[in-house]
C-alpha positions in Angstrom: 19.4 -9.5 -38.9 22.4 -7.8 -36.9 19.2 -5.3 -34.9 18.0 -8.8 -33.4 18.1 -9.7 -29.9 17.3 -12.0 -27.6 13.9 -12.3 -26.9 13.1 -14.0 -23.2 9.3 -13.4 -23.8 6.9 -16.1 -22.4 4.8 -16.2 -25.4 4.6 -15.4 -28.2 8.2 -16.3 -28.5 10.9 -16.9 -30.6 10.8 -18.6 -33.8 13.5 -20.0 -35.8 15.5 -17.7 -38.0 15.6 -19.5 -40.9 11.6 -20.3 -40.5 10.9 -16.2 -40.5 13.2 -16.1 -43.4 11.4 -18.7 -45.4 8.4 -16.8 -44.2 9.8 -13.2 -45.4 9.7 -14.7 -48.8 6.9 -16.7 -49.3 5.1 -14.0 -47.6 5.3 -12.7 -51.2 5.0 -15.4 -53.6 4.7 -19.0 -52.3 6.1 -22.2 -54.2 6.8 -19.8 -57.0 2.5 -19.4 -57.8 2.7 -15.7 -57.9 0.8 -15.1 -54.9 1.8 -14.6 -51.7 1.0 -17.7 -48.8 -1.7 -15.1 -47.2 -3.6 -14.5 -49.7 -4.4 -18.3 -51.1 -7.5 -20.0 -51.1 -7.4 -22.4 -47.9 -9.3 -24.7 -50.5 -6.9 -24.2 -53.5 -3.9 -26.7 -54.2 -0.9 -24.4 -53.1 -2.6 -24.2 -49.9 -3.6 -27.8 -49.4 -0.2 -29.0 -50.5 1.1 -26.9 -47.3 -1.8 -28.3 -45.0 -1.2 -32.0 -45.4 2.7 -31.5 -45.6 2.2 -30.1 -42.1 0.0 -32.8 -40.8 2.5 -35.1 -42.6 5.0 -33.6 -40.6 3.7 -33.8 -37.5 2.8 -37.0 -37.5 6.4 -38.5 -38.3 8.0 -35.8 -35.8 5.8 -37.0 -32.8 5.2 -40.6 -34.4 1.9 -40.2 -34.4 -0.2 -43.6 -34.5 -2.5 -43.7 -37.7 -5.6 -43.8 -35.3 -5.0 -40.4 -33.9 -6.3 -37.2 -35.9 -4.3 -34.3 -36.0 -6.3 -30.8 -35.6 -5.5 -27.1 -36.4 -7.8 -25.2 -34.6 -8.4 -21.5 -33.3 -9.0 -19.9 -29.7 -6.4 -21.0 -28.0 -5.3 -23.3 -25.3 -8.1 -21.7 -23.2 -11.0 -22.8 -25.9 -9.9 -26.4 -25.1 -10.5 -26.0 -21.5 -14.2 -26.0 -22.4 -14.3 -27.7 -25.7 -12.5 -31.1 -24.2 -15.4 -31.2 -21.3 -18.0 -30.2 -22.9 -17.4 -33.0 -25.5 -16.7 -35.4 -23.0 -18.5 -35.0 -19.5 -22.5 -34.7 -18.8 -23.4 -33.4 -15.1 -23.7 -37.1 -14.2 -19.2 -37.5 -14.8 -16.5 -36.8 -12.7 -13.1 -35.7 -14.3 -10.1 -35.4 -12.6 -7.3 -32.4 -12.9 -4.1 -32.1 -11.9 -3.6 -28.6 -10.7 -0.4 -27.2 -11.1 -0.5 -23.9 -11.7 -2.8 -21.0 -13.4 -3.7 -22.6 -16.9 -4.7 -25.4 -14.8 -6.9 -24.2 -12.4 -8.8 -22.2 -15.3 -9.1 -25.8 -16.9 -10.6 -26.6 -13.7 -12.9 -24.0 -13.5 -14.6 -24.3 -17.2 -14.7 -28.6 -16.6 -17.0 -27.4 -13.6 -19.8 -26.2 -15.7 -19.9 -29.3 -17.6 -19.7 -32.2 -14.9 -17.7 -32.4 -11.7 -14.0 -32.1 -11.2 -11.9 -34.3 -8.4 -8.7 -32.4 -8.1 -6.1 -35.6 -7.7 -3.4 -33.3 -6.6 -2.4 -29.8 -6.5 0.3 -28.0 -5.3 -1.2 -24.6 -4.5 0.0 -24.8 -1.2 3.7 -23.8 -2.2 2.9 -21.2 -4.5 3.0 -24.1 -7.4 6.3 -24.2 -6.9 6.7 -28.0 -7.3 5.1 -31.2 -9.1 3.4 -33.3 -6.5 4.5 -36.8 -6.0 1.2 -38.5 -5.2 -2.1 -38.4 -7.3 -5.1 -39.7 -6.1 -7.6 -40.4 -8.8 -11.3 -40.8 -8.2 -13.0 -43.9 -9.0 -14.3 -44.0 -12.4 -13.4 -40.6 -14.2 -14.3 -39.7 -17.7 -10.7 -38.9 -17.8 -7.6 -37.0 -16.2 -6.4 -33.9 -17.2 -2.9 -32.2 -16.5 -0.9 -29.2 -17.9 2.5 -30.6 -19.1 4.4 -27.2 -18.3 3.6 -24.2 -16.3 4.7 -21.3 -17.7 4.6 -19.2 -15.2 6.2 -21.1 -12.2 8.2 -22.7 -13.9 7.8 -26.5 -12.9 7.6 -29.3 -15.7 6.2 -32.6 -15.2 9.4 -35.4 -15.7 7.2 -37.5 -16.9 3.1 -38.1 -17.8 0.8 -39.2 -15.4 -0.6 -42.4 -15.2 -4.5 -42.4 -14.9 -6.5 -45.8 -13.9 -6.5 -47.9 -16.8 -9.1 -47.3 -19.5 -9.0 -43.5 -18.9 -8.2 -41.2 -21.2 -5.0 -39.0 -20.7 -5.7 -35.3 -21.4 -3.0 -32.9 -21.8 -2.5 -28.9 -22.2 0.7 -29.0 -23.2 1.0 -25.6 -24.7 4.8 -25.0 -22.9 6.6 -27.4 -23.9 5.2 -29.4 -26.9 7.4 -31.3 -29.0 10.3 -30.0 -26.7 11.2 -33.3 -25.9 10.0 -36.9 -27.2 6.6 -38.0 -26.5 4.7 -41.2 -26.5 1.4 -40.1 -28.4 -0.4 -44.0 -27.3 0.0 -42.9 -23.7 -2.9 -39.8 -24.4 -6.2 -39.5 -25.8 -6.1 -35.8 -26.4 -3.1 -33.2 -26.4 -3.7 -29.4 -27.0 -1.3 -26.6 -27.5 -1.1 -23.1 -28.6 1.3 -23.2 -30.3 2.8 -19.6 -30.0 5.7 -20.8 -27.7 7.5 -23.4 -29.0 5.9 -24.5 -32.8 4.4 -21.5 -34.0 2.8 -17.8 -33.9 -0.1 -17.0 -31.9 -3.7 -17.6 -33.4 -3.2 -21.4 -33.9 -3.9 -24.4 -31.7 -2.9 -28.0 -32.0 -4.7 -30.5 -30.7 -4.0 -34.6 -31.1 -7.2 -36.7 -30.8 -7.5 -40.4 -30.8 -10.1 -41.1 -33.5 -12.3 -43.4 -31.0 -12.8 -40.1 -28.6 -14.1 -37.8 -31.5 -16.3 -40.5 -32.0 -17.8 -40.6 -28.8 -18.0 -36.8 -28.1 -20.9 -35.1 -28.0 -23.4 -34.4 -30.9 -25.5 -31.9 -29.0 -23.2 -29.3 -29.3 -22.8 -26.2 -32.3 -20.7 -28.1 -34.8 -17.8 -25.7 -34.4 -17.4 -26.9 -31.3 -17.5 -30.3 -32.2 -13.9 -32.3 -33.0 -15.5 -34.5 -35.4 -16.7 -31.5 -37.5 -12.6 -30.2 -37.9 -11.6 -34.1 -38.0 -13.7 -34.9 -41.1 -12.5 -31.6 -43.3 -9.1 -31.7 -41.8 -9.2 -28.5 -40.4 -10.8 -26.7 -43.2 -14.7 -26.8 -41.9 -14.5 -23.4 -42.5 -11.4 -21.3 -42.7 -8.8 -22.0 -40.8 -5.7 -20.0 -39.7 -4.1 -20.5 -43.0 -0.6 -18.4 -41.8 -0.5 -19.9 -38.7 -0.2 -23.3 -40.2 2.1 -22.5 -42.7 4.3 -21.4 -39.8 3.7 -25.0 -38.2 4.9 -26.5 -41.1 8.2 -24.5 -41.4 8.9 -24.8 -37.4 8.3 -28.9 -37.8 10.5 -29.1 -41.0 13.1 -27.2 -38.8 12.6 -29.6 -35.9 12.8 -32.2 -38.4 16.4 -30.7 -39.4 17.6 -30.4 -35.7 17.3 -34.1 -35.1 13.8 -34.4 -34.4 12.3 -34.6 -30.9 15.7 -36.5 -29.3 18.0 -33.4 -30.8 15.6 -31.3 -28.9 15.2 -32.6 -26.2 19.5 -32.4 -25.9 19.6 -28.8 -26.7 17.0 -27.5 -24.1 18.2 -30.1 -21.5 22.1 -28.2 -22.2 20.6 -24.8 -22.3 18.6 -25.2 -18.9 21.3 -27.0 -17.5 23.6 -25.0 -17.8 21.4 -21.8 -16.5 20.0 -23.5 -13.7 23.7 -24.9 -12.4 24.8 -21.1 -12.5 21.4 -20.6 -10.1 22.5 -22.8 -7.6 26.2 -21.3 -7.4 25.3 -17.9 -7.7 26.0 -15.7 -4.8 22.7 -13.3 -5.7 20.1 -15.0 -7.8 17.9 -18.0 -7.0 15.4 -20.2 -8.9 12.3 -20.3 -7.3 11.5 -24.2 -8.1 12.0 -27.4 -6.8 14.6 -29.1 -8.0 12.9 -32.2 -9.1 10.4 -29.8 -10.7 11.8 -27.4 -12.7 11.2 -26.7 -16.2 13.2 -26.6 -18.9 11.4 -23.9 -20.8 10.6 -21.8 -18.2 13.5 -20.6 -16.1 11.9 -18.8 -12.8 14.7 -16.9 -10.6 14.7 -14.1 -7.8 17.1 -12.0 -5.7 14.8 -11.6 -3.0 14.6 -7.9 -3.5 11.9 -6.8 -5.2 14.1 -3.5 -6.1 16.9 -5.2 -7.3 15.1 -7.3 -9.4 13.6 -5.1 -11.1 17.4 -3.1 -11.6 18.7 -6.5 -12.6 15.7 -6.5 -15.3 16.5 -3.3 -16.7 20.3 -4.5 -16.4 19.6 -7.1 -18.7 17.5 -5.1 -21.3 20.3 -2.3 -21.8 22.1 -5.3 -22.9 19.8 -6.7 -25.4 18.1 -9.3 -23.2 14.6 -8.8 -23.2 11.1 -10.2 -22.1 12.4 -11.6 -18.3 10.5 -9.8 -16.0 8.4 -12.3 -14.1 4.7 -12.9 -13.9 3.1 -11.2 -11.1 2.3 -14.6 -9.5 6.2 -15.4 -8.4 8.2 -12.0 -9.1 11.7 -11.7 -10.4 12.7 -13.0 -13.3 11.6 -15.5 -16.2 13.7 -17.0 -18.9 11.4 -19.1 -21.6 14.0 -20.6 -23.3 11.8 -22.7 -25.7 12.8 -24.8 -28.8 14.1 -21.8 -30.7 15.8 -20.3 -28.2 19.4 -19.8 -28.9 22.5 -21.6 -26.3 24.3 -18.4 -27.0 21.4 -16.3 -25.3 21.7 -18.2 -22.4 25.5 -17.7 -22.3 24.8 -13.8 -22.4 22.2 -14.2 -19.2 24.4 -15.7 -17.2 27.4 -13.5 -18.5 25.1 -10.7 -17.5 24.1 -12.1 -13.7 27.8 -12.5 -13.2 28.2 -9.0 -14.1 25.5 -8.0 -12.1 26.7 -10.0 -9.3 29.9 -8.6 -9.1 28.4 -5.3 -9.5 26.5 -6.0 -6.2 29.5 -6.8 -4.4 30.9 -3.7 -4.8 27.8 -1.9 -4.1 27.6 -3.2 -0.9 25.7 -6.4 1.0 22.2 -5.4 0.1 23.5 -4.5 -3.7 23.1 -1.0 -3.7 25.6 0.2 -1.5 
């Protein structure tokens, strides 16, 4: 594994080292049945065995209450944007959305064609740049939505929301799940794709309180119903059989790290200790609020549109990949999610120093 390097990408993203081993061999022949895990029967024993070990797994890692069902579905975070309203609003129901970012405001716009959407905050008017303070919900909403993380300006929500009593809690939380611990009972439904921080990219997880399946809607194809997946845990028809193998491994490893609390240490160290070298560096700046920022989703600039970009290509030559910034903020982004090594972060800031001092030489402007 020597040819590996570090891997900065937003999504998909780094998996655990010892999951892909695992994976490299039961790739070939799983639990020692002869056949390899993608090519069994999503309805044979060797297979099921792996399903509800994953959803066994889950549950304790999260502490799951028993009256929540735990889904593995396909299409993304972006299916749930429709799926969760069109189970839940008629044109008649008024949700309300957090908007903090891009994933957000495309939540937004598929809750529209469904019902209507009160926006109880936003923060568009800094870029999205910070988590705002004051949410104003309107009076009697279906239920509040909010997107945990924002991947690509790099703000985090401290803490959930609270909605008006009685209202369900709805969460995209595709950035950061299970990077730090969560209080399930505080939500009625939690999605994720869960290609950054729990899995590869083709699988979704979504938490459901069992009442709210209940009360979706039945006039609706029953694919895109969450009682249909509830009822055949996941296995309606076939599901992505790899994919949740993966989620099993990366929960057993989570499992081994200390759970969600030795998470939630790690990234706190590893984004601590980048962001403190933000706000003393001479060059580079991160672009979000300090009571904001993320800590899976370092966002940082020069202010030079040219020397970020050199500074990009800086770190690459040095076997730091995947930080070039969405085109929505510029610069630089370091996802730094669960699997993320420390020591990758200790060779990003080894190379801004470098790259620092190399701009003092070259001049005031950094290129001479």
């Amino acid at each position: 594994m020597s040819n590996r390097i570090f891997n900065f990408s937003a999504g998909p993203a780094v998996l655990p080292e010892p999951v892909l081993q695992q994976a490299r061999e039961d790739l070939w022949d799983l639990s020692n049945t002869g056949i390899g895990v993608l090519e069994h029967s999503h309805r044979g024993k060797a297979f099921s065995t792996v399903l509800l070990q994953a959803i066994a797994d889950c549950r304790t890692l999260a502490k799951i209450p028993d009256d929540y069902d735990i889904l593995f579905l396909t299409g993304g975070a972006s299916t749930q944007f429709y799926m969760a309203p069109m189970n839940f609003l008629t044109p008649g129901d008024t949700a309300d959305y957090l908007v903090t970012g891009a994933w957000s405001k495309k939540a937004v716009a598929d809750a529209k064609r469904y019902g209507r959407v009160h926006v109880a905050c936003t923060s568009e008017d800094r870029n999205f740049s910070y988590i705002p303070s004051e949410v104003r919900y309107s009076g009697a909403p279906k239920y509040a939505h909010f997107t945990s993380n924002n991947t690509i300006f790099g703000t985090q929500f401290q803490k959930e929301p609270t909605p008006p009593a009685g209202v369900p809690l709805i969460c995209d939380a595709s950035s950061d799940i299970f990077s730090r611990p969560i209080d399930v009972a505080k939500y009625g439904l939690i999605y994720a794709g869960a290609q950054k921080n729990i899995g590869p990219a083709g699988v979704t997880l979504v938490i459901i309180r069992k009442d709210l399946v209940e009360r979706g809607s039945k006039d609706l194809p029953v694919m895109l119903q969450y009682r249909t997946h509830a009822a055949d845990d996941s296995c309606y028809n076939t599901p992505p059989t790899f994919g949740i193998y993966l989620m099993g491994q990366v929960f057993k490893w989570i499992l081994s790290q200390g759970g969600l609390e030795g998470l939630a240490a790690r990234n706190e160290d590893k984004a601590g200790k980048l962001y403190a070298h933000l706000d003393r560096s001479r060059l580079f700046r991160a672009t979000a609020a300090p009571d904001s920022r993320s800590l899976m989703n370092v966002t940082f600039v020069t202010g030079d549109e040219t020397l970020d970009a050199e500074f990009i290509a800086f770190a690459k030559a040095r076997g730091l990949d995947g930080l070039k910034g969405h085109r929505s903020v510029g610069g630089m982004r370091a996802s730094i999610y669960n699997a993320f090594p420390p020591a990758g972060v200790d060779a990003l800031i080894a190379a801004m120093r470098e790259f620092e001092d190399q701009a003092d030489r070259d001049g005031p402007d950094g290129r001479g």
